[in-house]
N, C-alpha and C positions, 0 to 999 in steps of 0.2 A: 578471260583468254585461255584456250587449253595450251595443251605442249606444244603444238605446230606452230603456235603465235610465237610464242617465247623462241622458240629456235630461231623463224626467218628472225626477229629482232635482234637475237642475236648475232645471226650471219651479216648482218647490217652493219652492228656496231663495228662487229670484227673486223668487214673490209674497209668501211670509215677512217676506222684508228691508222692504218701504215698510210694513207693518202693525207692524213693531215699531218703525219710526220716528214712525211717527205715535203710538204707544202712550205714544212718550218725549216726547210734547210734550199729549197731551188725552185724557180720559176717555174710553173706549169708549161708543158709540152704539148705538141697536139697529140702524141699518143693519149695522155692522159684527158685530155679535153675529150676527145672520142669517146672515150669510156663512162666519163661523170655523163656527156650525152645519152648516151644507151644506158645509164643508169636510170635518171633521170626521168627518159620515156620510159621507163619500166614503173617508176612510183608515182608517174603524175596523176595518172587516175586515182588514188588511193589516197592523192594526198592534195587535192587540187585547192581545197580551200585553207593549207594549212602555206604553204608556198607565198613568200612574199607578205607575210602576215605584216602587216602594221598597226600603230595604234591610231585611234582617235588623238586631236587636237587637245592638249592638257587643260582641262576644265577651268573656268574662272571663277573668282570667289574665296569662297575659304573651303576651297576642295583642292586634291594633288590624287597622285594617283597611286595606286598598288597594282602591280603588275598593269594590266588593260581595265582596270575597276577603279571609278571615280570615289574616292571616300575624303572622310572630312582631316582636314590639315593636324589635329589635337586626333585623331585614331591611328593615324599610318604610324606613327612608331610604335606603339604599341602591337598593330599587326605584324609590321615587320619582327619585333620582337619574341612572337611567338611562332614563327618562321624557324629563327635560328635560335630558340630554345629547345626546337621538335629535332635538329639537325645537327646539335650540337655534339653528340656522340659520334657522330659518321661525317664530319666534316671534309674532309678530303674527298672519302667515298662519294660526295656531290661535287667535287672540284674534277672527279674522276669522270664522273657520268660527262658531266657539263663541257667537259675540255677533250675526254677521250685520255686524259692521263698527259697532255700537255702541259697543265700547270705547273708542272714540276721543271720542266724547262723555261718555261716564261719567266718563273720565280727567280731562277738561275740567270737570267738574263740581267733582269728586275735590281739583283743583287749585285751583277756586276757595276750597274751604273751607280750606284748608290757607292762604290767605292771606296769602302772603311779602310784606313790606316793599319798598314800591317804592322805597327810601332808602337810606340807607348805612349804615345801622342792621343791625347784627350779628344774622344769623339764621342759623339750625344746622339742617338737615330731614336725614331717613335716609331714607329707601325700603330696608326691606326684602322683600328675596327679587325686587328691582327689577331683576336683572342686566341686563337690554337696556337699562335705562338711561332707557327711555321716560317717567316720570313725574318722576324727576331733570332733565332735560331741561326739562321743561314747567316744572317750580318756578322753576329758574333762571330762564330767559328771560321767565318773570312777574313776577320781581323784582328788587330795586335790584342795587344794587352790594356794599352789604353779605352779599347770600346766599349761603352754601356750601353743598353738599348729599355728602351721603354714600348711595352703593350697598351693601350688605352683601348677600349673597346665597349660598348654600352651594354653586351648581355652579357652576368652574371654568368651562367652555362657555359657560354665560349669560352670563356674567361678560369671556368672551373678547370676546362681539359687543359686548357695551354699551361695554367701553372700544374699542373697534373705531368706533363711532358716536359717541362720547365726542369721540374724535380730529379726525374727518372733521369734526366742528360746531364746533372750537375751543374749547369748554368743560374741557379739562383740567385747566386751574388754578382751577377754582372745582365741580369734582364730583370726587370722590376714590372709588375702586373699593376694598373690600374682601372677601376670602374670607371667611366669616361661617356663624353657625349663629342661628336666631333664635332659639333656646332657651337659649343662650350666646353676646349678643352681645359681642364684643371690644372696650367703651368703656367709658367709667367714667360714673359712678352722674350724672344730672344732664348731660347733655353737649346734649341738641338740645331745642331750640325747638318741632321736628314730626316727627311718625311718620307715616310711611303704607308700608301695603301692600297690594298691590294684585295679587287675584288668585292670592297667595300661598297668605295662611292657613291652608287648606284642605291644602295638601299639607304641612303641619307635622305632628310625629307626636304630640308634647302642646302642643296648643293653650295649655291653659292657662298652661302655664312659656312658653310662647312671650308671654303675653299681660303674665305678671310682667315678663320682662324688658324690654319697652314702655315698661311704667311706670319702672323703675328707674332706663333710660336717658335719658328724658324732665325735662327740667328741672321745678321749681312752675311750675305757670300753660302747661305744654306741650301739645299736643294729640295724640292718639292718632287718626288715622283709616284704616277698612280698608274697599275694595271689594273687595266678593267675588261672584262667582255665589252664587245665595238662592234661594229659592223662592218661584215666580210664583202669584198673587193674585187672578189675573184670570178670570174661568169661562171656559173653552174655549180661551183663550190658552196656559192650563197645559198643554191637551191638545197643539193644536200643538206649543208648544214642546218637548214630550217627543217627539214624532216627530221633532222636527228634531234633538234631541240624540242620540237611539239608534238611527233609522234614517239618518238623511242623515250630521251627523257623522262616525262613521267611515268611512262608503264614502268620503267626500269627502278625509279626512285620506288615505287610501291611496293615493286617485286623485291630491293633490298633491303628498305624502311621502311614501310610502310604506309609514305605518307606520298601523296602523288600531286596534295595538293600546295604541300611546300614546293614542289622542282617546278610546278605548273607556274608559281607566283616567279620563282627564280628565271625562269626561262624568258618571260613578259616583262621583267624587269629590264632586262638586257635588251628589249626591241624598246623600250619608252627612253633609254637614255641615251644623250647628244651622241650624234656622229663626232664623227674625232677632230672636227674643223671645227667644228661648234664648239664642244668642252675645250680643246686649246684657245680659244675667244673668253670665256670663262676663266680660262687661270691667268690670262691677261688683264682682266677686269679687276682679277681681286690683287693684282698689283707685280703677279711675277714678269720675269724679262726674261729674253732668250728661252720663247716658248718653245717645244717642237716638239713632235710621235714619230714613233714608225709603231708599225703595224708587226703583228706575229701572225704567220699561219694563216697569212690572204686576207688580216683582218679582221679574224675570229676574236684576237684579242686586240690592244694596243698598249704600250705604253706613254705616256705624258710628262713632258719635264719641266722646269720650269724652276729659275730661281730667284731667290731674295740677293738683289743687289742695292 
């Protein structure tokens, strides 16, 4: 791509970002519906096959999928794992591309439901698949003196920056890092207070066993919550946001990492996982009560709740 590429993309991004900030705070107007229209016909021809992208039907057998790519059930964590060992340095900077810089608000959202104790009152939270530590962070410093948190996370790398950042903010003795699998976490049955994951899920290989162990780890009366990238709600928003994910997305990951073919996987991760009716069916199944989401930003994101009674 020369320079003219890189500009219009980023005239794109730029006028993206204040429209999904506004999304995240007030209902769409027909002013603005007007406008995603005349956007809209401006990008369809350039973007006609990327519009409404779906995946195939999830393979049967001992296959699962990676991004839109059928592989075998004993490869996917592994690929996914060298995903976020390439990405492990610029973490955010992919939550940045991916969200438009909204995650920082979702996270804030994320954290308030999770509602730690501002007392000295004994509370126990995990963040898994949390490596950088970012949502760990945020629980702490929301609450009292009694809070601990725990990182569990399966890559190594992620796991290096977050107690890396860990350090730097003095929180040491009160967030503990471990090497973990969410499918098999390494705690015993009853141990925290709150779950959250954030962002994760989605690159887990069986969700559902990931969803059991949630619960298992979860004390009675504990709470279960996951944001995740969902699927956007909003008429013509969905279309945007699909060009920003399959056209801008990886040029943009290349252009600040290198790597075009991590954001490529990340971005097809997010079209193969449940609609938000569907994974709230799932955290029903693995045994939580008083399911229910709302949606962030027309759907772009959601959050998921669900507790151990």
């Amino acid at each position: 791509m020369d320079r003219g590429d890189w500009r219009a993309l980023c005239r794109i991004v730029v006028r993206f970002l204040p429209i999904a900030a506004a999304l995240h705070a007030a209902p769409m107007r027909w002013p603005q519906r007007l406008f995603y229209g005349m956007l809209c016909a401006m990008i369809d021809n350039s973007t006609e096959n990327t519009f409404g992208a779906t995946a195939s039907e999830p393979p049967v057998g001992e296959t699962t999928s990676f991004g839109f790519r059928p592989v075998g059930v004993s490869e996917r964590q592994g690929l996914v794992n060298e995903v976020f060992a390439s990405v492990a340095g610029r973490y955010d900077l992919m939550n940045d591309l991916m969200s438009g810089g909204l995650h920082r608000l979702w996270k804030n959202d994320l954290v308030t439901q999770v509602g730690p104790p501002k007392s000295d009152r004994a509370f126990r939270h995990i963040d898994v698949a949390g490596g950088t530590g970012d949502v760990a962070m945020r629980v702490i410093k929301r609450g009292g003196e009694g809070c601990r948190s725990t990182i569990c996370d399966i890559s190594r790398e992620m796991l290096d920056v977050g107690q890396s950042r860990i350090n730097k903010a003095g929180l040491g003795s009160v967030i503990d890092v471990v090497e973990g699998n969410a499918e098999a976490l390494p705690f015993e049955r009853g141990t925290f207070n709150a779950y959250t994951i954030a962002f994760g899920i989605r690159n887990v290989t069986n969700i559902d066993q990931a969803l059991t162990e949630a619960y298992r780890v979860l004390k009675p009366g504990g709470r279960f919550l996951c944001l995740e990238f969902s699927h956007c709600d909003v008429a013509l928003l969905d279309r945007i946001y699909d060009f920003h994910s399959f056209e801008v997305i990886p040029r943009l990951g290349k252009m600040a990492a290198g790597d075009a073919e991590s954001y490529k996987y990340l971005v097809e991760s997010i079209r193969k996982f449940p609609r938000q009716e569907a994974f709230a069916g799932m955290i029903r199944t693995a045994g939580f009560e008083r399911v229910s989401y709302h949606n962030l930003t027309g759907g772009i994101a959601a959050i998921h709740s669900g507790w151990r009674l």
